[in-house]
N, C-alpha and C positions, 0 to 999 in steps of 0.2 A: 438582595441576592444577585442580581444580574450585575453590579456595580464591580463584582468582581473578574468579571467576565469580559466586560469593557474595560478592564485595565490593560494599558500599554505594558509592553515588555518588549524589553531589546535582544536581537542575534545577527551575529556578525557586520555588527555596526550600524543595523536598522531597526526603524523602532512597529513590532504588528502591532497594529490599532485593535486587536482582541486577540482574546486566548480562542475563538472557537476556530478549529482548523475544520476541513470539509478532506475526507480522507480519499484515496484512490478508490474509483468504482469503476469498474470497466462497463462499458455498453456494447460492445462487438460491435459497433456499428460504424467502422470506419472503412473507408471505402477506397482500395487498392493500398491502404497504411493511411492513404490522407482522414482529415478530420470532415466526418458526413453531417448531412442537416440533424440527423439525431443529436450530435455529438454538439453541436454549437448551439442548439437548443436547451439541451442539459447544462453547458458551461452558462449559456448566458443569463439562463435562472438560476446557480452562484451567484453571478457577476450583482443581479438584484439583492441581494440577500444576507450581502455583508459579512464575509467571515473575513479573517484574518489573514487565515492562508489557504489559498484553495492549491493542495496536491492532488497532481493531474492522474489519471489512472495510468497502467503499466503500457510502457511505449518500447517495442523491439527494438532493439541493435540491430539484428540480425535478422534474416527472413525464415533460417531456419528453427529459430528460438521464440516465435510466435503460436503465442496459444490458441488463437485458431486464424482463420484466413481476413477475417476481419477486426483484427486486433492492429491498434496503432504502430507503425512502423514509420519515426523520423529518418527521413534519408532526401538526399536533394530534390526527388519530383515531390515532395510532401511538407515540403518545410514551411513554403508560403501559406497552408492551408494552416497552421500551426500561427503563425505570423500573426494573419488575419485577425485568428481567433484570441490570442493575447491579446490583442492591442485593443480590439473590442471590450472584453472583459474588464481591461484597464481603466480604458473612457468613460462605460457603464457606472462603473463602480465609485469614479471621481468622481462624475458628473452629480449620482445619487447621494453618496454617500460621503463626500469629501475628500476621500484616500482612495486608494487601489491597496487590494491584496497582492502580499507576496504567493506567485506561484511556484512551483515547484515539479519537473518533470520526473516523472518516474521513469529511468534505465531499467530494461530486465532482458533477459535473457530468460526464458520458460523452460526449459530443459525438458525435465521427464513429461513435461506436461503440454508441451508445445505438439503442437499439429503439422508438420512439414509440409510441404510442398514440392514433390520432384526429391525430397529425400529417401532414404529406406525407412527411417525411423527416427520417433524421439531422441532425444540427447540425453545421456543421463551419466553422475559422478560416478554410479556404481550401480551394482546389479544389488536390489534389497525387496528382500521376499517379502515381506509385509507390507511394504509401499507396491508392489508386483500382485498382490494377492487376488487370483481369479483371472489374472492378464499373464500368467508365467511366458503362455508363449509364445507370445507378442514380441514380436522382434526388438531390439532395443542395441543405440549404440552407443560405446561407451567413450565420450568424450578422451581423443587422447590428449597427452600435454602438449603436443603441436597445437592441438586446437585453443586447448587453457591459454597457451604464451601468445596464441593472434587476438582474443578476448581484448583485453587493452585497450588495445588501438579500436577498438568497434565503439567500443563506450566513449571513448574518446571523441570518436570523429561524429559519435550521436547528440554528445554533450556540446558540443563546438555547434551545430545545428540547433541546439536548444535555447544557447546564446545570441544566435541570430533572430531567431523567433520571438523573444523576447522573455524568455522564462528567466527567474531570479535564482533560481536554485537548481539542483543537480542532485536527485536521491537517485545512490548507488542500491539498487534494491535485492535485499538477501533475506526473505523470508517468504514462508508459506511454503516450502518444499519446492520452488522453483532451483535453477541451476548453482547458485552459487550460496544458496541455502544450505543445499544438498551437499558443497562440496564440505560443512563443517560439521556432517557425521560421519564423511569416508574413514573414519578410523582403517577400514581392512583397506585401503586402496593404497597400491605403491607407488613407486616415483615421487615428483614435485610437489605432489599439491593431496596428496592424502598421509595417512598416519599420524603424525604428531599435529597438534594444534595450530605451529608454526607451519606447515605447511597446508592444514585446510582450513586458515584462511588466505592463504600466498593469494589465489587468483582475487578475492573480494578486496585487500589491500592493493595488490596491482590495480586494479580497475579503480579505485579512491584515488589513487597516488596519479594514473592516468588521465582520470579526469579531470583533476584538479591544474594538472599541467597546458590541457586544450581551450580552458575558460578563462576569463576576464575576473582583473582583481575585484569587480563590482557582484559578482555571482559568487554563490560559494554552494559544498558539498554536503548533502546529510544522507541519509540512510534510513529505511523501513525494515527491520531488524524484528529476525525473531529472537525472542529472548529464552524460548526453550518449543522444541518441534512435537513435546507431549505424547509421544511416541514411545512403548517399552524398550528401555535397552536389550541390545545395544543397535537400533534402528533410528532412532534420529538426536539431535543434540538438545543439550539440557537436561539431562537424565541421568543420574546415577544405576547403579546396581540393584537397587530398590525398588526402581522406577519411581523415584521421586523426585519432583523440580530440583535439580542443580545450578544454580546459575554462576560457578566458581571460573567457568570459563565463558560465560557472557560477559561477566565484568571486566576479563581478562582482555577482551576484544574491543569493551569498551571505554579501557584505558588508552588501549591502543589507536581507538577512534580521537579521545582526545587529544593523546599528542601530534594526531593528525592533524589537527586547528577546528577538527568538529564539534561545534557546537547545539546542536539539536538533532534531535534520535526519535522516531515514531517506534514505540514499540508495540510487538504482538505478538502470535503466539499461534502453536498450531498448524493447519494445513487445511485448508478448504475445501479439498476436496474427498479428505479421506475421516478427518475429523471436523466437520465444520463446527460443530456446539464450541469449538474452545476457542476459535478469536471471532466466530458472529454468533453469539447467545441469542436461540429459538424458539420458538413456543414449540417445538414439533423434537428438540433436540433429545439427545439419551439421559441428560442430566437438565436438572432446573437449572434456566438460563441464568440465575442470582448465583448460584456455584460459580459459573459459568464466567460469570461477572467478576465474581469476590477473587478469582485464581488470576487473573487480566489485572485485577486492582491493587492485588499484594504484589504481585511479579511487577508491576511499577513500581511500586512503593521499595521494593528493596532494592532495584536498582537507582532510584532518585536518591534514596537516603546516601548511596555507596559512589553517589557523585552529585552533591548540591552544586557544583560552579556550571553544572550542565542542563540544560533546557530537554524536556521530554514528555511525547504526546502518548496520551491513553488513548486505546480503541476500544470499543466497544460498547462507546455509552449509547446509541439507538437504543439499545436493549429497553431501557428505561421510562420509554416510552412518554407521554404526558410529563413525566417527573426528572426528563433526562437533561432539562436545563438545570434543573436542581441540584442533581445526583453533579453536575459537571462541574459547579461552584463549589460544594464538598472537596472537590478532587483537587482543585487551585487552593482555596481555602486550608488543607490541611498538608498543602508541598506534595503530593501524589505526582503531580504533574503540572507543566507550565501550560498545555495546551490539551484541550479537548477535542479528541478525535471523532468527528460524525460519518458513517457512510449511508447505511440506509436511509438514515431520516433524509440525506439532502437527496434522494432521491422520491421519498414520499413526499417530503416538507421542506424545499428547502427553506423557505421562511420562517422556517423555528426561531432562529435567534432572534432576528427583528420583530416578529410578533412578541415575544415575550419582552422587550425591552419596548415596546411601543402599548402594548397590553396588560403586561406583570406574570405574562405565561403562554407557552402554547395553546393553540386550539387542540383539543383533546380529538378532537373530530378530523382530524389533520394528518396525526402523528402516526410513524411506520408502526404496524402491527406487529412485526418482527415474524410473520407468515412463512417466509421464506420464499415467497413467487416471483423475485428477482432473479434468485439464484439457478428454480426451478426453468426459468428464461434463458439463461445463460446456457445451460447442462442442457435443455434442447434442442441447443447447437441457432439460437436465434438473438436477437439483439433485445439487450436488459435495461428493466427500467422498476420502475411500481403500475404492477397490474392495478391493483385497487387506487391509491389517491392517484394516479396518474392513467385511470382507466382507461380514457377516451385516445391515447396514444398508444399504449399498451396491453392493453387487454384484446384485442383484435389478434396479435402474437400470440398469445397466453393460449386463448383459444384455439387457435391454426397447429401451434407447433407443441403443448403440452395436456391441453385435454382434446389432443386427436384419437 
């Protein structure tokens, strides 16, 4: 089982020493944007633990595009903190394990969902009532194309810093309802970068085409892509008239990726904060998280089939629990995906994969619950982790700021 999992596979000229990838998690817990003891604590239990590819959680361009005040921000007083922490990761991981992972910084810009600082308000592609629902009158601004045509160069001069730090990779990130997610349902929005397809993706391709220009030929670009925003039309993308998954124009965007020379895609789906059940399946969710699962696993599946020369990670196997190194070799096993996407678990476990390949399986006694008391951390407005397997750092949190 697991032999499939430790198979090498090549992109953009290097070869991961496994399929299991360790997906973005944010911890809030960075400190003026630099990387805090939480946050190098959390990386360097990866660094143990052996995946493939550890992608780092979501990293600001910008100060006003942060989702809250302790969310990572690369910018020159913060880089060396960033530095530090790769090259650690790196050492670690040769040391133990013979190889280092490729890492991969996640770009974002938060938009609707960012927390300003010294601004009037969120940033957002357009004014949309059901994403707004209960917040109408909550001031909100609406990005103009001034702002879109400076975007660019921010991801740019973030990705040029990520290069020094020593990251391998550069995810241009556009999904979950964050800023440049949103800009691929402005259907009603005029000017540059809304109405037709070609224009709501203009800003996500500038920003690919940008950064690919500030990095080194030894780095290269992928993307964490939603593949439909599961939302009633005509509120977010991937949805027909029906309100049923369309992916006629995800494909369309990621032909367009390929001819950009991308070659690996994280896909998922959804919106965390509005819909969480559809890209992190919950024991607490509106639907049984196997639904939950099966709609993440077809929605791979018909986009891998609709591009076999291209490499692409599923999320949501935590779900799985005990059975989610299994459920992951299925996914390799039958061309679903090249990589296996983990979040929760690497913050319950992150030693899943190595136990099972040192064992023949997880400790059952180990494994993320799928609780949701991570997230319930986050939405507290405090820094995230696992209250339960990680109690004695995180539970003290959980306690103070969610069952107050």
């Amino acid at each position: 089982m697991n032999s499939l999992l430790e198979t090498p596979v090549t992109i953009y000229g290097r070869e991961i020493k496994n399929r299991i990838l360790f997906q973005p998690m944010e911890g809030c817990d960075a400190e003026n944007g630099a990387v805090g003891e939480l946050a190098r604590r959390k990386y360097l239990r990866f660094a143990h633990a052996a995946p493939g590819i550890i992608w780092f959680e979501a990293t600001a361009v910008t100060p006003e595009g942060r989702a809250n005040p302790r969310q990572m921000f690369l910018n020159d007083s913060t880089k060396e903190s960033f530095r530090s922490l790769i090259s650690d990761i790196k050492r670690i991981s040769f040391e133990e394990h013979g190889f280092s992972p490729v890492i991969i910084a996640q770009l974002t810009h938060s938009g609707r969902f960012s927390k300003p600082e010294g601004t009037p308000a969120p940033i957002v592609a357009y004014r949309n009532s059901l994403w707004e629902k209960g917040k109408l009158e909550q001031p909100y601004v609406i990005a103009s194309d001034e702002y879109c045509a400076a975007l660019p160069e921010k991801y740019a001069r973030a990705a040029a810093l990520a290069s020094y730090a020593g990251f391998d990779g550069i995810d241009v990130k556009c999904c979950h309802g964050y800023l440049l997610d949103e800009f691929l349902s402005a259907t009603q929005r005029p000017g540059r970068y809304g109405g037709s397809l070609e224009n709501r993706t203009r800003l996500f391709f500038e920003c690919i085409d940008s950064v690919k220009k500030s990095i080194p030929d030894n780095m290269f670009v992928t993307t964490r892509l939603n593949a439909c925003d599961c939302f009633d039309y005509p509120f977010g993308f991937g949805v027909d008239e029906k309100n049923q998954i369309d992916l006629s124009e995800t494909k369309i965007i990621i032909e367009q990726l390929r001819r950009r020379g991308i070659e690996l895609i994280n896909i998922t789906l959804g919106n965390p904060y509005l819909i969480p059940h559809v890209n992190r399946p919950w024991n607490k969710g509106p639907e049984d998280g196997s639904v939950s699962l099966e709609r993440i696993y077809e929605v791979t599946k018909s986009i891998s089939q609709s591009f076999p020369d291209l490499k692409f990670a599923m999320s949501g196997l935590s779900y799985e629990g005990e059975n989610a190194v299994s459920y992951a070799s299925r996914i390799i096993r039958n061309s679903i995906a090249s990589f296996a996407g983990f979040g929760r678990m690497t913050l319950a476990y992150p030693e899943f994969f190595r136990d099972s390949i040192e064992h023949g399986a997880p400790d059952p006694s180990k494994v993320c619950l799928k609780c949701g008391k991570c997230t319930e951390l986050m939405r507290a407005g405090t820094v995230s982790g696992c209250a339960v397997r990680d109690s004695e750092t995180y539970m003290p949190y959980y306690k103070k700021y969610v069952l107050k």
